[in-house]
PDB file with one MODEL, atoms N, CA, C and O in Angstrom:
MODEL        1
ATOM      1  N   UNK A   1      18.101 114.369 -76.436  1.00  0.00           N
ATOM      2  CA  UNK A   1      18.369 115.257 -77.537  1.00  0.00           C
ATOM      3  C   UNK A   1      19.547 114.715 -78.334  1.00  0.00           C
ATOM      4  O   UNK A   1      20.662 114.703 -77.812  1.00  0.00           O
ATOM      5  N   UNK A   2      19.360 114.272 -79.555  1.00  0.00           N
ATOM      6  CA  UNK A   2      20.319 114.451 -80.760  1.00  0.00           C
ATOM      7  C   UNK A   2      20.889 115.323 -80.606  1.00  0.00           C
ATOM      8  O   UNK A   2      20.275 116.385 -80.711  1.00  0.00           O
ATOM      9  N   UNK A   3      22.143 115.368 -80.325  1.00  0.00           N
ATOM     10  CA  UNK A   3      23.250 116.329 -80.913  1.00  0.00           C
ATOM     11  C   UNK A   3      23.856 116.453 -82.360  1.00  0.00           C
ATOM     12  O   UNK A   3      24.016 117.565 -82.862  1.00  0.00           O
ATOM     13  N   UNK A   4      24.204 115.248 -83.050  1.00  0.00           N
ATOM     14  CA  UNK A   4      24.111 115.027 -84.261  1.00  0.00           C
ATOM     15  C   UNK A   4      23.041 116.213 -85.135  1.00  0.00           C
ATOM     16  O   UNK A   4      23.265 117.067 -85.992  1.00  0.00           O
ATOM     17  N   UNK A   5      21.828 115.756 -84.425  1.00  0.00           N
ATOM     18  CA  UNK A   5      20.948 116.053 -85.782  1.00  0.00           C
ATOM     19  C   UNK A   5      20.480 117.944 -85.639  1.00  0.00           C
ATOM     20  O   UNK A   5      20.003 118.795 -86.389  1.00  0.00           O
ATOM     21  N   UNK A   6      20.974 117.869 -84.191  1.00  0.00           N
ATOM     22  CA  UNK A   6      20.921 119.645 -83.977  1.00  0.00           C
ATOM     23  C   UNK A   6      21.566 120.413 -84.220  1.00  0.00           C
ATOM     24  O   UNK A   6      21.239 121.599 -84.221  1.00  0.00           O
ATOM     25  N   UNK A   7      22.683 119.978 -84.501  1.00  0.00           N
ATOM     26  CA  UNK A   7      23.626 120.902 -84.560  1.00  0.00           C
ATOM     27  C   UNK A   7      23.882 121.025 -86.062  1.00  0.00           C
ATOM     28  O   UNK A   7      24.564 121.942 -86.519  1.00  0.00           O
ATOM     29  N   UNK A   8      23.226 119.926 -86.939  1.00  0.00           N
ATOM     30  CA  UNK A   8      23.235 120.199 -88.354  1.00  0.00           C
ATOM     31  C   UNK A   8      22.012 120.652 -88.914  1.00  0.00           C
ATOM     32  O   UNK A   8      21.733 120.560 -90.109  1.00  0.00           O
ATOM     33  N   UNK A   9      21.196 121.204 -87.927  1.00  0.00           N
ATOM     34  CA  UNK A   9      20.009 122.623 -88.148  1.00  0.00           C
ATOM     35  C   UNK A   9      20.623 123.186 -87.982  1.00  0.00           C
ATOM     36  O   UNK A   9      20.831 123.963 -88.914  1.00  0.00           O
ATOM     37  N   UNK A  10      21.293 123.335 -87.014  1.00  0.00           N
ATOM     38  CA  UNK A  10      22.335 124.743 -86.433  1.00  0.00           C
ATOM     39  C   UNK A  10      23.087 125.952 -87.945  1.00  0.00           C
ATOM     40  O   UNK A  10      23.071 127.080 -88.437  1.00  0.00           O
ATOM     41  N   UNK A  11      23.752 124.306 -88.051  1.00  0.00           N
ATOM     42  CA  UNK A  11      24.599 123.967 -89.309  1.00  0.00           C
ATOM     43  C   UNK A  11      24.282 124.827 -90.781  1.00  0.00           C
ATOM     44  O   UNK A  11      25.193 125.206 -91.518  1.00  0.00           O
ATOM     45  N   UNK A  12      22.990 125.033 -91.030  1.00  0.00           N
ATOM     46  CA  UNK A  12      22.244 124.826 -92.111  1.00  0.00           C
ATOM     47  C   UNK A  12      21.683 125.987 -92.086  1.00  0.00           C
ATOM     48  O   UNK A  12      21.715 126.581 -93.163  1.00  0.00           O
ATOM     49  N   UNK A  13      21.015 126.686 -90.944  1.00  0.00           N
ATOM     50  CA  UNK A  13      20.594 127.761 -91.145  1.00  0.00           C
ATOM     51  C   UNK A  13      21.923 129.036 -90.665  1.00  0.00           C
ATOM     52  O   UNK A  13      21.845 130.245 -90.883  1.00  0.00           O
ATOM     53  N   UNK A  14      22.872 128.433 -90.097  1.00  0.00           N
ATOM     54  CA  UNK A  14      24.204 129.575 -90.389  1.00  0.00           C
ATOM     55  C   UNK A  14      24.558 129.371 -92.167  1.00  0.00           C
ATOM     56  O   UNK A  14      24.192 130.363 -92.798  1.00  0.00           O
ATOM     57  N   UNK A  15      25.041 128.537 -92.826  1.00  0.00           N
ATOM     58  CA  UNK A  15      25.037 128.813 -94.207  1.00  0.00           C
ATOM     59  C   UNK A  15      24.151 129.359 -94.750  1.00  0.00           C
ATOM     60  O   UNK A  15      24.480 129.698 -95.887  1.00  0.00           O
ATOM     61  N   UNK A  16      22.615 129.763 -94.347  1.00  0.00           N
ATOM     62  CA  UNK A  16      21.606 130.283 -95.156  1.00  0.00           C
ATOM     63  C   UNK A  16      22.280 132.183 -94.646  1.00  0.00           C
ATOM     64  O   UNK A  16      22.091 133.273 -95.185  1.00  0.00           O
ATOM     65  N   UNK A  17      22.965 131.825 -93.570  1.00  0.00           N
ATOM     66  CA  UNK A  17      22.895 133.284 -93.272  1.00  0.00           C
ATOM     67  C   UNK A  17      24.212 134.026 -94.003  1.00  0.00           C
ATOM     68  O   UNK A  17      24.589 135.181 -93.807  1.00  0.00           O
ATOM     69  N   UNK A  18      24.601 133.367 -94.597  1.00  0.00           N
ATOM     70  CA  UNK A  18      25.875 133.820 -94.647  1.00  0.00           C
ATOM     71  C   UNK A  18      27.698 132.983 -94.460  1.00  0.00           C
ATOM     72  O   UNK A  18      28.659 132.845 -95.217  1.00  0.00           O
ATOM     73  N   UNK A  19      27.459 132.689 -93.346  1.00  0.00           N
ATOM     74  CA  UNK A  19      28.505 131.816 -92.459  1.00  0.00           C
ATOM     75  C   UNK A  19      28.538 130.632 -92.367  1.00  0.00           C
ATOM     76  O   UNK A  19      27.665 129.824 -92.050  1.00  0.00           O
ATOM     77  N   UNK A  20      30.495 130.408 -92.902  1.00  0.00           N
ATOM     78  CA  UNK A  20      31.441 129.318 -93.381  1.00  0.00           C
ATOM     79  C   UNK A  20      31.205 128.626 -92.532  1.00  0.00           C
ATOM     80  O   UNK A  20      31.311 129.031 -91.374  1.00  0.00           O
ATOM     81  N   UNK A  21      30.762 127.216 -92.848  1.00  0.00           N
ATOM     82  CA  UNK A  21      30.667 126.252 -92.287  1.00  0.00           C
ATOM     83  C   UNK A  21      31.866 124.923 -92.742  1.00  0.00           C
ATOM     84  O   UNK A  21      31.447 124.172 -93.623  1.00  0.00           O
ATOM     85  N   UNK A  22      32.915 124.699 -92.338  1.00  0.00           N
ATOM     86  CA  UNK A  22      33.547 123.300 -92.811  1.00  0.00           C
ATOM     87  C   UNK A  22      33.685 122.133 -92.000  1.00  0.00           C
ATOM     88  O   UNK A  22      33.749 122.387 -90.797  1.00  0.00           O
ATOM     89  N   UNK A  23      33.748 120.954 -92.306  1.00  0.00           N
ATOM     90  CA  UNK A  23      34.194 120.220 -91.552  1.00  0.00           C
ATOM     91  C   UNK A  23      35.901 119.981 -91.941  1.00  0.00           C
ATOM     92  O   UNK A  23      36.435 120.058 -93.047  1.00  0.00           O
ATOM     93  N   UNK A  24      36.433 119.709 -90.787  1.00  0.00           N
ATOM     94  CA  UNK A  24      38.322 119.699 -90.827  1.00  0.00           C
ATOM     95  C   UNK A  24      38.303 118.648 -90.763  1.00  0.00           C
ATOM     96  O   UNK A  24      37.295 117.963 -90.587  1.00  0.00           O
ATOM     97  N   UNK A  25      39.824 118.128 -90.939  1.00  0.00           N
ATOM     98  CA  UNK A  25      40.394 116.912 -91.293  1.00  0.00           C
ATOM     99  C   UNK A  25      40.712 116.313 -90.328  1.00  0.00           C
ATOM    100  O   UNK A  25      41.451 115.340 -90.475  1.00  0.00           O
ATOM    101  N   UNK A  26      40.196 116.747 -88.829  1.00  0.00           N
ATOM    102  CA  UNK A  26      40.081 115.701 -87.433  1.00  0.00           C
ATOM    103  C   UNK A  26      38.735 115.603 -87.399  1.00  0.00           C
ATOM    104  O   UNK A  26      38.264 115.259 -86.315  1.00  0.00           O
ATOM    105  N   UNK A  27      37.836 115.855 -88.467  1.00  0.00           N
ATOM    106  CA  UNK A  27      36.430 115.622 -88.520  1.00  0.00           C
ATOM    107  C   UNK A  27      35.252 116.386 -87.298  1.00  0.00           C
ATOM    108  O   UNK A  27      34.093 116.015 -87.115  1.00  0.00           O
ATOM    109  N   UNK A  28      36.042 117.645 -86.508  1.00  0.00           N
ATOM    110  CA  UNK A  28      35.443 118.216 -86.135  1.00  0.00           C
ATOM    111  C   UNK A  28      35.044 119.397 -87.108  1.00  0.00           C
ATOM    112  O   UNK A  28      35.580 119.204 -88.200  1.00  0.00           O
ATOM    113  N   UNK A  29      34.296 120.541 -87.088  1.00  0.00           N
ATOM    114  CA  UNK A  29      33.571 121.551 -87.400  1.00  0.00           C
ATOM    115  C   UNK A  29      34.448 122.743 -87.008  1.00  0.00           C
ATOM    116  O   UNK A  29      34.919 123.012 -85.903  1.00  0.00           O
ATOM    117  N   UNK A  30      34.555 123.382 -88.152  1.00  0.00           N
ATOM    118  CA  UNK A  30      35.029 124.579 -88.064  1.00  0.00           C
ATOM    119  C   UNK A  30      34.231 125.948 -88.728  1.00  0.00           C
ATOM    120  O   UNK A  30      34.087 126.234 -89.916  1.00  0.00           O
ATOM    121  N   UNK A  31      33.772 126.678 -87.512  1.00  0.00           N
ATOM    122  CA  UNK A  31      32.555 127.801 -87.585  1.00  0.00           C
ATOM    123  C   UNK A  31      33.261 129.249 -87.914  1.00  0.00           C
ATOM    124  O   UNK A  31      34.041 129.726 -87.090  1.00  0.00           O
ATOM    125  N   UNK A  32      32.942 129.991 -89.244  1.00  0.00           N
ATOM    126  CA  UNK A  32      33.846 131.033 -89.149  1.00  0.00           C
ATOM    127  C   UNK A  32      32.845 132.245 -88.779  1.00  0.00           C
ATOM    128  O   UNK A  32      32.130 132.907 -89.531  1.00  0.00           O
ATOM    129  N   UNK A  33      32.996 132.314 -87.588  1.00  0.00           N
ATOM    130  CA  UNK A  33      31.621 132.659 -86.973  1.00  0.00           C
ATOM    131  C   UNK A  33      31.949 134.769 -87.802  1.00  0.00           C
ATOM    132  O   UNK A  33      32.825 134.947 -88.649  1.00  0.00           O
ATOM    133  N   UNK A  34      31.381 135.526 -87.472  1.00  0.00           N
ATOM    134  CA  UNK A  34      31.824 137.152 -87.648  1.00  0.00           C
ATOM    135  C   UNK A  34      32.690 137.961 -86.995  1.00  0.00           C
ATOM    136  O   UNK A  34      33.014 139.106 -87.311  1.00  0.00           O
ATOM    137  N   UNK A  35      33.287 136.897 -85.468  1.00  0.00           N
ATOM    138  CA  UNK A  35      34.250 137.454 -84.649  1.00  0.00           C
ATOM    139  C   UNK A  35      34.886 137.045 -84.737  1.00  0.00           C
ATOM    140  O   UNK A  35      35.851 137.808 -84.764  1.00  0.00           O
ATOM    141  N   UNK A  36      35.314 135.479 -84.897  1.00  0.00           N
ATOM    142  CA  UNK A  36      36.299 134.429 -85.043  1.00  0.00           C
ATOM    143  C   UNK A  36      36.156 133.049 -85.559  1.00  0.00           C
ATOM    144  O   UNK A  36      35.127 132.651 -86.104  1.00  0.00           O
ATOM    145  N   UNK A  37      37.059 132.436 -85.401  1.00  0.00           N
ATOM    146  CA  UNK A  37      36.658 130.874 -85.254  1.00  0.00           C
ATOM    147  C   UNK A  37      35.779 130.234 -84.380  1.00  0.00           C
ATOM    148  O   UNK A  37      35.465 130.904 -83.396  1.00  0.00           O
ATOM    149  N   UNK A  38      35.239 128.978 -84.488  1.00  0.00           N
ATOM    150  CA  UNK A  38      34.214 128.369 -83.356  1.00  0.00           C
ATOM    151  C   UNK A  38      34.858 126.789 -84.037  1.00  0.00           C
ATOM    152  O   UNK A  38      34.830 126.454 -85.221  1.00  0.00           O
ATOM    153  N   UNK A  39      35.293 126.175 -83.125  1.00  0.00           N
ATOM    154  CA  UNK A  39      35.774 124.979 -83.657  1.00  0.00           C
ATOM    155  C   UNK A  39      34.057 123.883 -82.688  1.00  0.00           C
ATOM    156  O   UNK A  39      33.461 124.324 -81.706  1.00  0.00           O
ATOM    157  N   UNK A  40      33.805 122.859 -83.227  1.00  0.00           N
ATOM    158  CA  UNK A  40      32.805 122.537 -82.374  1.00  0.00           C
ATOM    159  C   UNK A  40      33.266 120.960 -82.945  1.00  0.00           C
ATOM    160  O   UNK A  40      33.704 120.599 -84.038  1.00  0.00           O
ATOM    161  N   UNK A  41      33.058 120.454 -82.098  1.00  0.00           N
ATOM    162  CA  UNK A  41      32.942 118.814 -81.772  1.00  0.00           C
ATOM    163  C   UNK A  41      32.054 118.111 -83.057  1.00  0.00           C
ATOM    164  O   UNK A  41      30.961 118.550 -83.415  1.00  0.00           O
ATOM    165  N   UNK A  42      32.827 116.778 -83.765  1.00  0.00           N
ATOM    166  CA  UNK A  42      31.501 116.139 -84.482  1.00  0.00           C
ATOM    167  C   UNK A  42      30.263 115.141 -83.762  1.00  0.00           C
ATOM    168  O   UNK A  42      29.172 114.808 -84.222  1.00  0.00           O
ATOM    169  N   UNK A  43      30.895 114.825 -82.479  1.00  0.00           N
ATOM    170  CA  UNK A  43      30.015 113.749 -81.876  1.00  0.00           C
ATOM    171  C   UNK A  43      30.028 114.536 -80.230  1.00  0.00           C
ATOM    172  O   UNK A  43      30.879 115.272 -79.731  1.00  0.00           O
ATOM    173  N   UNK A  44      29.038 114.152 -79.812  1.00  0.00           N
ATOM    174  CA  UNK A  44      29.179 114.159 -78.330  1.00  0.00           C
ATOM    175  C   UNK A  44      29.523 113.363 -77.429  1.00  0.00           C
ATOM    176  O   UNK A  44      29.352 112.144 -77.429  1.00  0.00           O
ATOM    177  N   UNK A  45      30.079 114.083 -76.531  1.00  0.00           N
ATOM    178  CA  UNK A  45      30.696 113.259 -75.411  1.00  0.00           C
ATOM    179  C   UNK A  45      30.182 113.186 -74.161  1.00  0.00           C
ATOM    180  O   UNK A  45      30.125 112.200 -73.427  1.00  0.00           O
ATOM    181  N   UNK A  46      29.637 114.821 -73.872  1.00  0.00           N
ATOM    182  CA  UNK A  46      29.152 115.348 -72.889  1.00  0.00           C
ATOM    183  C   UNK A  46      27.662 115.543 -72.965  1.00  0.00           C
ATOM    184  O   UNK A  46      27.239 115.820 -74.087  1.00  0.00           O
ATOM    185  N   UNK A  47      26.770 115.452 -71.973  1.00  0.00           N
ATOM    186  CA  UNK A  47      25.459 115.956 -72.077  1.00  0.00           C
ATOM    187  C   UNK A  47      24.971 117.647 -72.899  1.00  0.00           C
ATOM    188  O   UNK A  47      24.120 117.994 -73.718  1.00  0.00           O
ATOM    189  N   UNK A  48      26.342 118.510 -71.914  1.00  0.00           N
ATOM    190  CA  UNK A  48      25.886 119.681 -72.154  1.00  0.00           C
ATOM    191  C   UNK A  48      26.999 120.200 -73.596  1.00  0.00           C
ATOM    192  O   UNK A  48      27.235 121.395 -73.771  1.00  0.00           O
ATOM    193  N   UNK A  49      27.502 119.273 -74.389  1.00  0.00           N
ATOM    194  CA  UNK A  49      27.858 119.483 -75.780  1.00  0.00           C
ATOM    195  C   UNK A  49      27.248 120.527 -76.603  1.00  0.00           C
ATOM    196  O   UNK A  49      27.863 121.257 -77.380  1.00  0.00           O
ATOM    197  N   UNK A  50      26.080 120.541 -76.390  1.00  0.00           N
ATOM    198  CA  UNK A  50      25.380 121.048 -77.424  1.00  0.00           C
ATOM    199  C   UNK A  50      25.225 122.960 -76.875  1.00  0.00           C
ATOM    200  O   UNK A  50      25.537 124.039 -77.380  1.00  0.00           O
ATOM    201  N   UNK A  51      24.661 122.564 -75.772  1.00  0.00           N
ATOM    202  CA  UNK A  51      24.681 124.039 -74.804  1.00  0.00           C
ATOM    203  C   UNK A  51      25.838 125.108 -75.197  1.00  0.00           C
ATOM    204  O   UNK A  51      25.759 126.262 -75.619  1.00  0.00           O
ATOM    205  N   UNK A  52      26.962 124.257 -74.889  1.00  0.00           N
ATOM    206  CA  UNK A  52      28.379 124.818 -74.744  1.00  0.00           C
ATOM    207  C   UNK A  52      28.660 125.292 -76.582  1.00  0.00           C
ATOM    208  O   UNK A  52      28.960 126.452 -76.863  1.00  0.00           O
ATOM    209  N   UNK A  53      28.528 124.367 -77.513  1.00  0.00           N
ATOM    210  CA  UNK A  53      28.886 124.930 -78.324  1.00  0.00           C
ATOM    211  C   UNK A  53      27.522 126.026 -78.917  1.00  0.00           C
ATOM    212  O   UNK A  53      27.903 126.878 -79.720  1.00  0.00           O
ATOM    213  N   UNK A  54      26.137 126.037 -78.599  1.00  0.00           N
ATOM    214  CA  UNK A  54      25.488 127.153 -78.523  1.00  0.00           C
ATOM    215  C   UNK A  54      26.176 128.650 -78.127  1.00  0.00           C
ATOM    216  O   UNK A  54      26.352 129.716 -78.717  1.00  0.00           O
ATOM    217  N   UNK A  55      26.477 128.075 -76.704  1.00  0.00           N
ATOM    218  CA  UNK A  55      26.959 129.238 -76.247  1.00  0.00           C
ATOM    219  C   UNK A  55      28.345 130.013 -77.266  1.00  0.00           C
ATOM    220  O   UNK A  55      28.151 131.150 -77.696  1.00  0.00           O
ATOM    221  N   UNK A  56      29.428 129.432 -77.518  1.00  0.00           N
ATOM    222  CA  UNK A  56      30.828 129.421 -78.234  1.00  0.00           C
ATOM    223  C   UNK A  56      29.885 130.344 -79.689  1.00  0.00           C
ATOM    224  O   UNK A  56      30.135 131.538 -79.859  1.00  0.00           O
ATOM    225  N   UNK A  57      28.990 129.718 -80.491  1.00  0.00           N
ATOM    226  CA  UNK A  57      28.915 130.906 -81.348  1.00  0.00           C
ATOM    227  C   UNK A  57      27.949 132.247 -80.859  1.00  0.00           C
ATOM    228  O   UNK A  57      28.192 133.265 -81.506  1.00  0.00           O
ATOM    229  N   UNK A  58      27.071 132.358 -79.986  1.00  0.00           N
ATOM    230  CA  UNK A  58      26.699 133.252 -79.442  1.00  0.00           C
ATOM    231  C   UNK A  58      28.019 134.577 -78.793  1.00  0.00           C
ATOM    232  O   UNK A  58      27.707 135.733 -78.509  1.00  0.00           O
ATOM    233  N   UNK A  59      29.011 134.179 -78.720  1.00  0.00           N
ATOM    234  CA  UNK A  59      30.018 134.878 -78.235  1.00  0.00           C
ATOM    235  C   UNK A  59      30.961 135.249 -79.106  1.00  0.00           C
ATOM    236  O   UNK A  59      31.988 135.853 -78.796  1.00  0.00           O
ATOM    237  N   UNK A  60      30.478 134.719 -80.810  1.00  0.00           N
ATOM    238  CA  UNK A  60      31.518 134.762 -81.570  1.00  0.00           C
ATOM    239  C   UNK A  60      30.315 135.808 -82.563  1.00  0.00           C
ATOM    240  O   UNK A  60      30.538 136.254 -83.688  1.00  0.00           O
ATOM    241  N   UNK A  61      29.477 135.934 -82.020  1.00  0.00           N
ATOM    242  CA  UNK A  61      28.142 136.997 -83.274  1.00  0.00           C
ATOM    243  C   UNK A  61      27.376 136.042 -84.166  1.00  0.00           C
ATOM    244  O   UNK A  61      26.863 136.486 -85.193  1.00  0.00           O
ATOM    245  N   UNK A  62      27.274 134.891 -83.881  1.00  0.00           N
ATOM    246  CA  UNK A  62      26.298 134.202 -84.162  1.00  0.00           C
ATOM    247  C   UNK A  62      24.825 134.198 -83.818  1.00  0.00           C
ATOM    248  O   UNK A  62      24.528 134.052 -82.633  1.00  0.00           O
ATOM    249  N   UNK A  63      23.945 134.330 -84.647  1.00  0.00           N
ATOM    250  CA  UNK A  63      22.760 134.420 -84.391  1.00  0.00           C
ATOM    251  C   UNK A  63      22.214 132.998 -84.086  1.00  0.00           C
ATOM    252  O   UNK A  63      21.431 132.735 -84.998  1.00  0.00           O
ATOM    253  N   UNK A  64      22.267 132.167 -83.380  1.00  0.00           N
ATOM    254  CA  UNK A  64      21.266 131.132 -83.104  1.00  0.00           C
ATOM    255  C   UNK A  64      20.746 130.828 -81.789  1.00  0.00           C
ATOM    256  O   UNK A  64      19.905 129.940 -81.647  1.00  0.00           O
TER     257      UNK A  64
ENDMDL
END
């Protein structure tokens, strides 16, 4: 699994919904999810990268 290319579906259908999507100036992602922030990684490091930041906006009122 692309992490790259999933997480900028991810990406894409939170801006359709509503929700600030930026990238910051350490070139990670900053999610302004409806509860809080969601800072998320630009590259992966880890297998379960993608899981984990699933999970991070699910806990922040993200619908995905």
């Amino acid at each position: 699994m692309d992490y790259t290319k999933e997480i900028r579906k991810i990406f894409r259908r939170l801006r359709r919904e509503g929700i600030k999507v930026k990238k910051a100036r350490g070139g990670h992602w900053k999610v302004y999810a409806p509860d809080g922030l969601v800072i998320c990684p630009a590259t992966s490091r880890d297998w379960r990268v993608l899981q984990n930041t699933l999970s991070q906006l699910r806990r922040k009122g993200c619908d995905v």
